[in-house]
N, C-alpha and C positions, 0 to 999 in steps of 0.2 A: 856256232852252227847256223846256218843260212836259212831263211824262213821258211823256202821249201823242201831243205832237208828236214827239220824242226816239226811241220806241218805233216809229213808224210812218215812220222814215227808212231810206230806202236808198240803198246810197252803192257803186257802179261802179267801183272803183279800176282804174283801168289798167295800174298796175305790177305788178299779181298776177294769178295762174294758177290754170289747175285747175277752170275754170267755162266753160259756155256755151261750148263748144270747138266749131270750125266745122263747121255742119249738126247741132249737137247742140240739142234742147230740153230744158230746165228750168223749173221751176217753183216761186220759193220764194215762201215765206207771210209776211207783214209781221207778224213775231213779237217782234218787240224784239233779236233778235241780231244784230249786224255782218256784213254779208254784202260778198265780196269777188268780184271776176272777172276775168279776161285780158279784156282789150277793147284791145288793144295793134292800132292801125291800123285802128282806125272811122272811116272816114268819111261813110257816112249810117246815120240811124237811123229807122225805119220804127216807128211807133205805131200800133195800133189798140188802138182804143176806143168805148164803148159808151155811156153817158149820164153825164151829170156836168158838175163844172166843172174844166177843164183847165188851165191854163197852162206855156207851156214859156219858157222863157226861156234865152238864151245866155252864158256867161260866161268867164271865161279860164282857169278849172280844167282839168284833164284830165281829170274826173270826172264822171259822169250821176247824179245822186240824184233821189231822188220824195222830195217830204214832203208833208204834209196839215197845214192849216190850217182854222178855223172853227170854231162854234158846235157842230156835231158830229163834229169831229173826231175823239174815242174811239172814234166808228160807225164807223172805217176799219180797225178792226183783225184783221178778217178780210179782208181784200183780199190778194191773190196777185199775181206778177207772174211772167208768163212768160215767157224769153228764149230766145231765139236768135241766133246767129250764121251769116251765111251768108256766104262772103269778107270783106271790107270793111264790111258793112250789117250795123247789128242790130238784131233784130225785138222789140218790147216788147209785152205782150197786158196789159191791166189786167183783173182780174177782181173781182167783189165789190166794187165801186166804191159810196159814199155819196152819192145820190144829190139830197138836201138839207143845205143850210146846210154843205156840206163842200169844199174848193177843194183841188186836188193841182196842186203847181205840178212841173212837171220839169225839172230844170237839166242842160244840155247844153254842152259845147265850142262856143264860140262859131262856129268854120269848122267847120260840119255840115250837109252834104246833108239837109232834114229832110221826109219823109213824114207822112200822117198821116189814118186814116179814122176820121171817129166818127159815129154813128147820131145823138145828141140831147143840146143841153145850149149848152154854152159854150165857145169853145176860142178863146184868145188868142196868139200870138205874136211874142216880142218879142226885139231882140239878136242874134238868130239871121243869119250869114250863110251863104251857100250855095244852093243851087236849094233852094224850095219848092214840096211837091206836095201838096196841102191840098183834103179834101173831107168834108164834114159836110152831113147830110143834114137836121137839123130843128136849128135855133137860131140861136146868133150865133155868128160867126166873124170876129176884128179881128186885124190883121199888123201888124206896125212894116215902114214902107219910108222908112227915115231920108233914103235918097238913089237915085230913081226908075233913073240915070243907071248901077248896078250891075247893073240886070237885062239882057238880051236878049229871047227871048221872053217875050212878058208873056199870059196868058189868065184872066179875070176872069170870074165870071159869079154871076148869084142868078136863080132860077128864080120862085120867089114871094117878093119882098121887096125890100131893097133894098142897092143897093151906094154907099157915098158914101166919099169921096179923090180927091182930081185930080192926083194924082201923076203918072198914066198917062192923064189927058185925063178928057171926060168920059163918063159911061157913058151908052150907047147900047140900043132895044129898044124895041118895042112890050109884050111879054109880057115882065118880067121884066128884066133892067139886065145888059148887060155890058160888056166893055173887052179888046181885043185891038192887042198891039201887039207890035213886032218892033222892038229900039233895037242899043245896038252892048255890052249890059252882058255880062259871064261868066257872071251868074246865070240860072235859068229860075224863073219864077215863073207856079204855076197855082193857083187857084182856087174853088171851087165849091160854092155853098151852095144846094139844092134848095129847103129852107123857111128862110126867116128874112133875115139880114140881117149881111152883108158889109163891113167898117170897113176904110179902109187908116189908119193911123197914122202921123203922123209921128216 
């Protein structure tokens, strides 16, 4: 790993304390130093975000890290990240985000409730189980839904653009493409891209 991928990782340990303590906000800076926190019984995690290119991905760690990849990845070394915890949910704020040629992927527990509002850019999700509540206002926006048959309610929509996956039928609309449906799965899964264009993934 390259020393400014390396330097621009942060890494959520679960097993330790002393950070981000319930209803507390913090703020640390992607400085190159190892940063540690209680995150002991998260079960959703709430993103906002601002422009850029996202990906969150789910995995079997017990751990949330950000790293940064691409072309200008060095340009991410003033970025912040601000935490919170509120019960169970914890709130992530990306700040100083690279805005070209730079890709922040975020690795999550795979069973995670996941939130998530961003203004412009790119934002993919994949791995992830759990309710998704997903809403980006100008770009693209792509979900993995490996297996249609996991969700219950389902709400899909793109305002100016388009939505394509027939996981959940096909989408429907004279202005704009959507998809609503109600199955018998434990998940809830929503939607919603204003500009741009909406992928389900298998």
């Amino acid at each position: 790993m390259s020393l400014a991928i390396r330097s621009l990782t942060l890494s959520l340990l679960l097993s330790c304390c002393g950070f981000a303590s319930a209803g507390s906000t913090e703020t640390v800076a992607l400085d190159g130093q190892p940063f540690q926190a209680d995150l002991t019984r998260i079960a959703a995690v709430r993103l906002h975000l601002k422009d850029g290119s996202f990906r969150v991905v789910g995995g079997d760690s017990d751990e949330i890290s950000i790293r940064t990849d691409g072309k200008n990845a060095a340009q991410a070394k003033n970025m912040k990240v601000q935490i919170r915890r509120t019960g169970d949910a914890l709130d992530l704020t990306l700040l100083n985000v690279p805005k070209n040629e730079v890709q922040i992927t975020i690795a999550i527990p795979r069973e995670t409730s996941l939130y998530a509002r961003m203004r412009a850019g790119e934002l993919s999700v994949e791995g992830v189980a759990g309710d998704k509540d997903l809403e980006l206002t100008g770009g693209d926006l792509s979900i993995q839904v490996p297996d249609p048959a996991d969700y219950g309610h389902v709400d899909l929509s793109v305002k100016l653009g388009d939505l394509s996956g027939s996981q959940f039928g096909d989408p429907k609309g004279l202005m704009g493409n959507s998809v609503r449906q109600d199955g018998n799965g434990k998940y809830r899964l929503h939607a919603h891209v204003f500009a741009g264009d909406l992928t389900l993934k298998p």
